[in-house]
C-alpha positions as CSV (number, residue, x, y, z in Angstrom):
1,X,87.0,60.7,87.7
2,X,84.7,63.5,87.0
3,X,83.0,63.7,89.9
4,X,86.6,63.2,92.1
5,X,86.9,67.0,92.9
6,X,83.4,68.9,93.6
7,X,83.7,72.6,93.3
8,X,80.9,75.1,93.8
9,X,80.1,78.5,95.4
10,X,77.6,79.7,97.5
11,X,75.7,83.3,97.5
12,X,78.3,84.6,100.5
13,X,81.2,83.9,98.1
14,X,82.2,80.9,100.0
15,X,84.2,78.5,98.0
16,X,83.9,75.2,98.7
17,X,86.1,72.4,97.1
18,X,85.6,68.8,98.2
19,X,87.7,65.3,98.0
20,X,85.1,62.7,96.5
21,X,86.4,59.7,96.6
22,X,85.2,58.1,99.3
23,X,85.8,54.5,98.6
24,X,89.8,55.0,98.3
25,X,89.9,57.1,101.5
26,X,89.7,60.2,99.2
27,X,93.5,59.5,98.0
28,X,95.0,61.4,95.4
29,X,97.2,60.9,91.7
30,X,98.8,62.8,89.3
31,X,95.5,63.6,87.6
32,X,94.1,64.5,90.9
33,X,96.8,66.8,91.9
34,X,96.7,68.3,88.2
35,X,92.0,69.0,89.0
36,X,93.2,70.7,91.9
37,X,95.4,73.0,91.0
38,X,93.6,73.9,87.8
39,X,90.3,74.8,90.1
40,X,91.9,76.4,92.8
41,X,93.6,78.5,89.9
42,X,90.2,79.4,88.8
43,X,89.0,80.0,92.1
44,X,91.5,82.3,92.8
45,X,90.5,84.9,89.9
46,X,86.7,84.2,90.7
47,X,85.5,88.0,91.3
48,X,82.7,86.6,94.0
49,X,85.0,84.2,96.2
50,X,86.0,85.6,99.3
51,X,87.3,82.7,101.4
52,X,88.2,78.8,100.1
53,X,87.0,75.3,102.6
54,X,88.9,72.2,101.5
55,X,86.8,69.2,102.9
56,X,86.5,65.6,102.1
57,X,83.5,62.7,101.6
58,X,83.3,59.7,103.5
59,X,85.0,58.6,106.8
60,X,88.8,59.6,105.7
61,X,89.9,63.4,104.5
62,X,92.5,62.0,102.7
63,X,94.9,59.0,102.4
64,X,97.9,60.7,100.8
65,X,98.9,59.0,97.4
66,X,97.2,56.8,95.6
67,X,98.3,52.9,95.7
68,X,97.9,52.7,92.1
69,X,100.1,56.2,91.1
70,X,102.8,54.8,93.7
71,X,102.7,51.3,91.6
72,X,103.6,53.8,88.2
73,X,106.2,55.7,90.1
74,X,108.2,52.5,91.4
75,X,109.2,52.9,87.3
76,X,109.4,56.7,87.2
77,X,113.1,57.8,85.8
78,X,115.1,60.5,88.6
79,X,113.5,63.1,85.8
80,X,110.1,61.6,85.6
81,X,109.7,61.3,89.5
82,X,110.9,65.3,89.6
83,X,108.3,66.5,86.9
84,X,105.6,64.3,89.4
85,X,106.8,66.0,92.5
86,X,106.6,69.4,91.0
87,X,103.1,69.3,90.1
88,X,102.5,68.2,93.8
89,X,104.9,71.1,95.2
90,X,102.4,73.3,92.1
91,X,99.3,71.8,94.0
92,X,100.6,72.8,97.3
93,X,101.8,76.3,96.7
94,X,98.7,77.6,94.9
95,X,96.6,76.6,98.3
96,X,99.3,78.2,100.6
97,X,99.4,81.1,98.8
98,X,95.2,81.1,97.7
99,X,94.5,85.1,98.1
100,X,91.4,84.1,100.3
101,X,91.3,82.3,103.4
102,X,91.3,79.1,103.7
103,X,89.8,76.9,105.9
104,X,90.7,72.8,106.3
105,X,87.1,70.6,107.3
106,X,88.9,67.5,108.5
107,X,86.4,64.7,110.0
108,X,88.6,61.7,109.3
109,X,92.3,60.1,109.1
110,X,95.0,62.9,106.9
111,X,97.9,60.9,105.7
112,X,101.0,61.8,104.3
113,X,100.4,64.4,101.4
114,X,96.4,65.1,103.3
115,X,98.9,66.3,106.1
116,X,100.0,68.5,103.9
117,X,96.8,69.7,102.1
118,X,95.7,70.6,105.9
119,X,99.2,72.4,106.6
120,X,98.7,74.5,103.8
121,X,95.3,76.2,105.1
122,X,95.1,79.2,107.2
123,X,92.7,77.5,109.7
124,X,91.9,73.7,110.3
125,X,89.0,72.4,112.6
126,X,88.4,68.5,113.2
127,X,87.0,66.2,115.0
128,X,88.2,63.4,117.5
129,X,87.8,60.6,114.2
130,X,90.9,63.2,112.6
131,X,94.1,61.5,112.4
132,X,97.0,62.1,111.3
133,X,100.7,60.6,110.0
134,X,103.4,61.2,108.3
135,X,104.0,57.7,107.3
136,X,106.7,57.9,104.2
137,X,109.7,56.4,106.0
138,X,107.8,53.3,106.3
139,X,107.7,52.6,102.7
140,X,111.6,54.1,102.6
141,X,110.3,57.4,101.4
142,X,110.5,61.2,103.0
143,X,107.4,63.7,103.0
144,X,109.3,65.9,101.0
145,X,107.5,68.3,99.0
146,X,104.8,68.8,102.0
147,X,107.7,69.5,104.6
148,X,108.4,73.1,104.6
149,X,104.6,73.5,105.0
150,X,104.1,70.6,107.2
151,X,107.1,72.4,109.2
152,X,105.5,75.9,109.2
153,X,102.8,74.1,110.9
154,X,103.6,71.9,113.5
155,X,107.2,73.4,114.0
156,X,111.2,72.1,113.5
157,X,110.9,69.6,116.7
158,X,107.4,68.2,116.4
159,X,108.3,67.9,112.4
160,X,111.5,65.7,113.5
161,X,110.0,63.8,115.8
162,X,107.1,62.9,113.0
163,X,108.8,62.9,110.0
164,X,111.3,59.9,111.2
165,X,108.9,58.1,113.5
166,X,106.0,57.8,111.2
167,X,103.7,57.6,114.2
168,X,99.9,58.2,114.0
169,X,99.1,61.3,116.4
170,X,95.5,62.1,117.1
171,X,93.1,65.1,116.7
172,X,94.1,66.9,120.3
173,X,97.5,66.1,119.6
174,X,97.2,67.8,116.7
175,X,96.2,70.4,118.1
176,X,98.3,70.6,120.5
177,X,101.4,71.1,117.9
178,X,99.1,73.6,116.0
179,X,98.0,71.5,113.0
180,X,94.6,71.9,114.2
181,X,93.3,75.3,115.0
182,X,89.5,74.0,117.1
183,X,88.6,70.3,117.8
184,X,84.9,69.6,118.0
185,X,83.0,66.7,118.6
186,X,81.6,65.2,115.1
187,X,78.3,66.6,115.5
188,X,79.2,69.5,116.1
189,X,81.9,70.1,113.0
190,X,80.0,71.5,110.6
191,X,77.9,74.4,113.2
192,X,81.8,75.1,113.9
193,X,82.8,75.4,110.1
194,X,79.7,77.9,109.7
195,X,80.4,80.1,112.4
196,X,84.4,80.3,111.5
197,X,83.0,80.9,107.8
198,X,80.4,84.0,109.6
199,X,83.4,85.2,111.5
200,X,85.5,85.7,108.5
201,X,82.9,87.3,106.4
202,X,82.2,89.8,108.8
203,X,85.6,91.4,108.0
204,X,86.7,93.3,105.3
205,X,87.8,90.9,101.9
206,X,90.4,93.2,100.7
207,X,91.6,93.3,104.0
208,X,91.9,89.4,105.1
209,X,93.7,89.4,101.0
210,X,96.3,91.8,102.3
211,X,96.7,90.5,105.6
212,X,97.7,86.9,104.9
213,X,100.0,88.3,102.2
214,X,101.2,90.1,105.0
215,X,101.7,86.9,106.8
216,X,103.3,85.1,104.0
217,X,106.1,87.8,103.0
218,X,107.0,88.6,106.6
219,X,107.3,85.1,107.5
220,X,110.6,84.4,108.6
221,X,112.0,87.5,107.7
222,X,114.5,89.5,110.2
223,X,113.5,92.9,111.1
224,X,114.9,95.5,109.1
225,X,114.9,99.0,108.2
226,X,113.2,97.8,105.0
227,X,110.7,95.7,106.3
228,X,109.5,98.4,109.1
229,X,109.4,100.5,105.8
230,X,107.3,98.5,103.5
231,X,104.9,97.7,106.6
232,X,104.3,101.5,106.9
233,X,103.8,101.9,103.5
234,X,101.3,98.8,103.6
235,X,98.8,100.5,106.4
236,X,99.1,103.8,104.9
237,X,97.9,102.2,101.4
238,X,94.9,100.7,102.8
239,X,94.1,103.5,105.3
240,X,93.7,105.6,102.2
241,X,91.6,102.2,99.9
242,X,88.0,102.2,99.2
243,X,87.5,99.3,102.0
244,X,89.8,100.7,104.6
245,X,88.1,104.3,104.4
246,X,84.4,102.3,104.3
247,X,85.6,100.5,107.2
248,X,86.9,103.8,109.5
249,X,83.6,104.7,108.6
250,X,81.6,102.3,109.7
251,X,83.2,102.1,113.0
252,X,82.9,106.0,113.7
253,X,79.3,105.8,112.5
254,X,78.5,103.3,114.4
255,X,77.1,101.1,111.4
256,X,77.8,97.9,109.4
257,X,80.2,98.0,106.6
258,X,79.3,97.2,102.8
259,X,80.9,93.8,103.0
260,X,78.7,92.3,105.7
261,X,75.3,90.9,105.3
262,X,72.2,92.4,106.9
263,X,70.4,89.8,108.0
């Protein structure tokens, strides 16, 4: 188990956290769920990250829950089976809400809770061997604690059709229905990874950080007097921040700005 989760960080501040286990289709437990959120917790406060990819080892990005957890929870009590789902719905929120962006590397099947590891990134690229399914209702179970994600992603109608059908949809369906931002042939996943990875770093940290909180608190909201308000009072705070006035000044002087590399 200590080598299930591989964490490190690169020179660029690119954070890269990996599923390793390979053998079990890189599926998850309790003590998995717990490694992840503890690292994306630290990963978070890490002073040098500046965006987060969440791939896998081996043919499968991940499986969902692991046989052996689902064998403990059969004799979970109601209260035991909430604490479990908690962590999960602990797991999922700190990637949704990681201050960086986040990019999903999926080369192989995504099941059930890996559907909702991917939904919970702010970019996804895979190739044709990605899968995907929602299979809960088969074993007489609902994907739960990944749905309002796994909703966000794909939509209310796709999400209805999945959620009850348990079908397997493939890579260009998925990204048809938006689960999937780029589809690449296999040999060709990792040159697209990089160059999403060079894209993002070429734009201010501070600013990608405020924009997808932007995203997240504005989500679903209904216009209002208060939220034109608090968007003024966003652009006029980072007009005025270290970055934003290094950025204006860049682009009027026709140079790079301090974040990006010069090479």
């Amino acid at each position: 188990m200590d080598n299930a989760i591989l964490s490190q960080i690169d020179e660029r501040g690119v954070a890269r956290l990996t599923l390793n286990r390979p053998a079990i289709h890189n599926a998850f437990d309790d003590s998995i769920i717990a490694a992840l959120s503890a690292e994306l917790r630290t990963l978070a406060k890490h002073a040098e990250v500046r965006l987060l990819v969440l791939a896998a080892e081996g043919k499968s990005f991940s499986a969902g829950a692991d046989a052996n957890w689902m064998r403990r929870m059969a004799g979970y009590t109601v209260e035991e089976n909430r604490r479990d789902a908690e962590a999960l719905a602990e797991l999922l929120s700190r990637l949704d809400n990681f201050p960086h962006p986040t990019l999903a590397r999926v080369q192989g099947a995504a099941f059930g809770g890996g559907v909702g590891l991917v939904s919970c990134c702010d970019i996804a690229i895979g190739s044709p061997r990605a899968s995907f399914c929602l299979s809960e209702v088969k074993i007489g179970l609902i994907p739960a604690t990944i749905s309002p994600y796994v909703i966000n992603a794909i939509g209310p109608r796709a999400a209805r059709r999945y959620f009850i059908s348990a079908e397997r949809f493939d890579a260009d369906t998925a990204l048809q229905l938006g689960l999937l931002s780029q589809c690449v042939e296999e040999e060709q996943l990792d040159d697209a990874v990089e160059t999403c990875i060079a894209q993002l770093l070429n734009n201010g940290p501070a600013a990608m950080q405020a924009a997808k909180r932007l995203l997240l608190d504005y989500q679903n909201q209904p216009l209002s007097d208060a939220l034109i308000a608090d968007s003024c009072e966003r652009i006029a705070d980072i007009r005025v921040s270290p970055e934003g006035q290094e950025g204006l000044s860049a682009f009027l002087e026709k140079r790079r700005p301090n974040w990006q590399r010069g090479d």
